[in-house]
N, C-alpha and C positions, 0 to 999 in steps of 0.2 A: 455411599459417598463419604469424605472424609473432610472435616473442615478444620481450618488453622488458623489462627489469627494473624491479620497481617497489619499490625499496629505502624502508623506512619515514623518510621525512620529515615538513617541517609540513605542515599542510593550506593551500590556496592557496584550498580553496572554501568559500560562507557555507552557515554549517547553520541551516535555519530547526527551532524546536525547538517542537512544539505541547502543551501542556501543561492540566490543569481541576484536577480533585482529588482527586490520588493521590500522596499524599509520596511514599510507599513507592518505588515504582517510578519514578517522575521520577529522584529521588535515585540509582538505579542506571542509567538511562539518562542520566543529567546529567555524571555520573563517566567514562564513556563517551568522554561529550562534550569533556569538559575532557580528557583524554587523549591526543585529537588535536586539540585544540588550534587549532580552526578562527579565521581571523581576525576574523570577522562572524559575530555569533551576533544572530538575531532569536528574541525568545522572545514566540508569541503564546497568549494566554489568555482562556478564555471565563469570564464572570462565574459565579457561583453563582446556585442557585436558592433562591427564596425560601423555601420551601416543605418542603427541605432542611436539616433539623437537623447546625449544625457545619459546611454546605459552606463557607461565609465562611469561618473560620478553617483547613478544610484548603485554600481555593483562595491564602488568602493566603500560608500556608506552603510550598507549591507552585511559586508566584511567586519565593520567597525563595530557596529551592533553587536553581530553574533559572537567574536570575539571579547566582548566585554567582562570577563569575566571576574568577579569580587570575592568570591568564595575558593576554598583549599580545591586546587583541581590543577590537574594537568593540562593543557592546552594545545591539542595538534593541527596543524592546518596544511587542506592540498589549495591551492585559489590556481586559477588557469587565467595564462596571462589572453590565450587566443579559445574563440568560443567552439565548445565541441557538438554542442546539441543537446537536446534533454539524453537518448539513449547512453550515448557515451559517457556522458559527464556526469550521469547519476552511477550508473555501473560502473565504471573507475573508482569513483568515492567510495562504493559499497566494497569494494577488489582492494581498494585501499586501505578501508578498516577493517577488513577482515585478516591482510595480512599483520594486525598489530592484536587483532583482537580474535578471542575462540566465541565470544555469544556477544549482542551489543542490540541495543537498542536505537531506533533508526525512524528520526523526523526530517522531513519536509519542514522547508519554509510559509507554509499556509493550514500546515495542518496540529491545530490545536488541542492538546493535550487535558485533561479532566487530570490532576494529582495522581487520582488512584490510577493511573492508566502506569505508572511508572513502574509502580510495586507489582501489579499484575504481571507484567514482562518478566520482571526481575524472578519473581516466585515461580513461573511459569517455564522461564529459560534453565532455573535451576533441575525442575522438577523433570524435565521432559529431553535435560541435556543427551541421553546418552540413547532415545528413545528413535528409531530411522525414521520411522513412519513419521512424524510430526516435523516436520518441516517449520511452517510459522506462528509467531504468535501474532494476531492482529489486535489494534483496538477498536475499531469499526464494528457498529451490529448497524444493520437495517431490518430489523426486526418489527420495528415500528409498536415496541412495548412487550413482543409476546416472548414467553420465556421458553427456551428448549430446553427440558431438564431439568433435574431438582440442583446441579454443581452450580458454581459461576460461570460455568462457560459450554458449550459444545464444540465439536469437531467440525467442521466445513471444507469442500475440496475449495471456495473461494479466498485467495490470500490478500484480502485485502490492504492496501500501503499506504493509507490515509494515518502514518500510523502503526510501525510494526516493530518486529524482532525477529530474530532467529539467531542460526550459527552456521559459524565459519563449512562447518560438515554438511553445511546442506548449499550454504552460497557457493562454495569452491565445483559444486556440479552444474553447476548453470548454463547456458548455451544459448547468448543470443542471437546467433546464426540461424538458430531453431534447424540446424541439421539434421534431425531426427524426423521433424515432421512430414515431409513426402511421405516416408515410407509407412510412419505412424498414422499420418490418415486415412491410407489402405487397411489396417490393422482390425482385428477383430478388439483387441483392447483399446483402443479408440471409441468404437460405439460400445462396447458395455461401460465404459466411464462416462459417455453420454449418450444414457440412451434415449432420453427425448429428444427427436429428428428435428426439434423448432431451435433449442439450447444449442443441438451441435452444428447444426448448420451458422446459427449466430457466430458463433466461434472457428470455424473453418473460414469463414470468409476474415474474419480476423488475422488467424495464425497463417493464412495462406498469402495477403499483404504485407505482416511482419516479414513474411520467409523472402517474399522481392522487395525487402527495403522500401517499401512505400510509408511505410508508420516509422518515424522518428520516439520512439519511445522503448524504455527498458522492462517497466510493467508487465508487459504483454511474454514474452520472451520468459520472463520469470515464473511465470502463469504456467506456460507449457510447460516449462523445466519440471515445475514442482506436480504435474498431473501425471506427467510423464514417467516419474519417481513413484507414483502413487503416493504422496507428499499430502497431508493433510494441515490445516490451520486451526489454529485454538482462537476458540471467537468468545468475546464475553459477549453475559444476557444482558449488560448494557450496552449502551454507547457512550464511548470514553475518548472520542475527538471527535472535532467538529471543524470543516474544511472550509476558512473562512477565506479563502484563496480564487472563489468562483468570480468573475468578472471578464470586461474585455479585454482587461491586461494577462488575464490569465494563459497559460501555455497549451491547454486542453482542454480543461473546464471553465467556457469563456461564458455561459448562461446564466445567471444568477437569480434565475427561477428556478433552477434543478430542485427537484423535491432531497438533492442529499447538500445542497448546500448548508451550509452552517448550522447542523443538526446539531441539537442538543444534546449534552454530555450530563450524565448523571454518577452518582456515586456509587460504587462497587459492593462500598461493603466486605464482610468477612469472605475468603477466599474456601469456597469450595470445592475441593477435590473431584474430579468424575473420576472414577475407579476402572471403566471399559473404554478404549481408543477405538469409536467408528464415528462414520459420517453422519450426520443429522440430513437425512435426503429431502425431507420436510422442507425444513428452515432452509437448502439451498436451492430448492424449486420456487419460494419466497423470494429468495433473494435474486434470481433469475430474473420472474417475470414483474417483481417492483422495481429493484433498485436497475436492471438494464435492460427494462421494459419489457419484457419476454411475452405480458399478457398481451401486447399490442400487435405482437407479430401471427398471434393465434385467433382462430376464427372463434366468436364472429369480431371480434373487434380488429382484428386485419383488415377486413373490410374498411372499417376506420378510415385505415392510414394508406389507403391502396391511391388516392388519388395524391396523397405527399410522396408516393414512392415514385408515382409516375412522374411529378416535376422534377425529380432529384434526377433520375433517370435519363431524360431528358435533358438536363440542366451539364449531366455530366461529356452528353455525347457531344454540345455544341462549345463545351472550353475545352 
């Protein structure tokens, strides 16, 4: 391992900041923002929906927030006058700052940054620029305290976007048509990337919805792209956001009993170097069966849930 000190300074990297309408939490993610102080701030926004009592005036005050900026910085904005959808209107922003930018750093309006989550990125996008195999940086662990590895961080195929980074060399191959997939789920490199039958089955019925347009989301599409690529994510042994965006206003995560809502964020610390580029298979069979309940789907606790599957079931064939 190799360690470096990463003493709190400016930020040297653009933060694209994605925003619609949620003063509330913008406003504590914006503050965040302005903290460290990044020199390039792009702030892109989807229009309101028609049809949507008051979204106009929260998207406009949303706008005004995230734009507020007091400190030496550049200032770019995409705002959409007509609503596109989460899929579209996060991936245009992202297609947007990529054409300005080669590496950047990339929040959500709900998802809450710890300081050192910044400089991770930054140190992190430096170190790993030129490297194919790595695809994201995340700030997210759900590790729930345990540590993989002596570095500050391990490799994970999960990229999670509560909270990330990468570059332009890895966004510009994206695919959210997910074209690839028919034939990629026939594929022998399909199941050796997942070869637990409970995980990929979880994720076929996923990527198979993305593929007919039934999930209005970019997430997922990104996901494939970068498994597809054999794309790995740099994950810290903390948790450095914390997603305080869970409610019934929320666009996906409308629960706010989820055991990932508003996790706690801790401090990083000196930055250590891992010196080998592989997957911690461990930590992502963790991260499978806690953070997207993988253990519920496996026996005996399937059993569990066999009588919620059957009203869902049910539930689906009579709307």
């Amino acid at each position: 391992m190799t360690q470096e000190i990463i003493s709190p300074k400016r930020l040297h990297t653009a933060v694209l900041f994605l925003v619609f309408n949620r003063p509330d939490t913008t406003r504590q993610v914006f503050e965040a923002i302005r903290e460290a102080k990044p020199p390039r701030l792009y702030v892109s926004a989807d229009g309101p929906r028609a049809n949507k009592s008051g979204e106009t005036e929260r998207s406009e005050e949303v706008r005004k927030i995230a734009t507020a900026v007091d400190w030496p910085c550049e200032v770019k904005t995409l705002f959409r006058e007509h609503n596109l959808g989460c899929k579209h209107a996060v991936s245009s922003g992202i297609d947007w700052f990529f054409e300005n930018e080669k590496q950047g750093i990339i929040l959500e309006d709900d998802c809450l940054p710890h300081q050192d989550f910044f400089n991770f990125c930054e140190a992190l996008l430096n170190k790993y620029a030129d490297e194919e195999s790595v695809w994201v940086i995340t700030g997210d662990n759900f590790q729930d305290g345990q540590k993989r590895g002596d570095a500050s961080y391990y490799f994970s195929r999960y990229n999670h976007v509560w909270g990330w980074a990468t570059w332009r060399r890895a966004w510009e191959k994206r695919d959210m048509s997910l074209s690839f997939w028919p034939a990629w789920k026939k594929s022998a490199q399909w199941k050796e990337l997942l070869s637990d039958s409970v995980e990929r089955n979880y994720w076929e019925k996923i990527f198979d919805k993305m593929h007919r347009n039934e999930i209005d989301t970019w997430d997922y599409p990104w996901t494939a792209t970068a498994w597809f690529n054999k794309g790995l994510t740099v994950t810290p042994n903390v948790n450095l956001i914390s997603n305080i965006g869970f409610g019934p206003d929320a666009t996906h995560a409308v629960s706010n009993s989820s055991r990932n809502a508003c996790m706690k964020t801790s401090e990083l610390g000196d930055i250590v170097f891992n010196d080998t580029i592989a997957q911690d298979n461990c930590a992502d069979r963790y991260v499978f069966d806690e953070a997207f309940g993988g253990k519920f789907m496996r026996w005996p606790l399937s059993l569990v849930n066999l009588p919620l599957r059957v009203v869902r079931g049910i539930t689906r064939v009579l709307w």
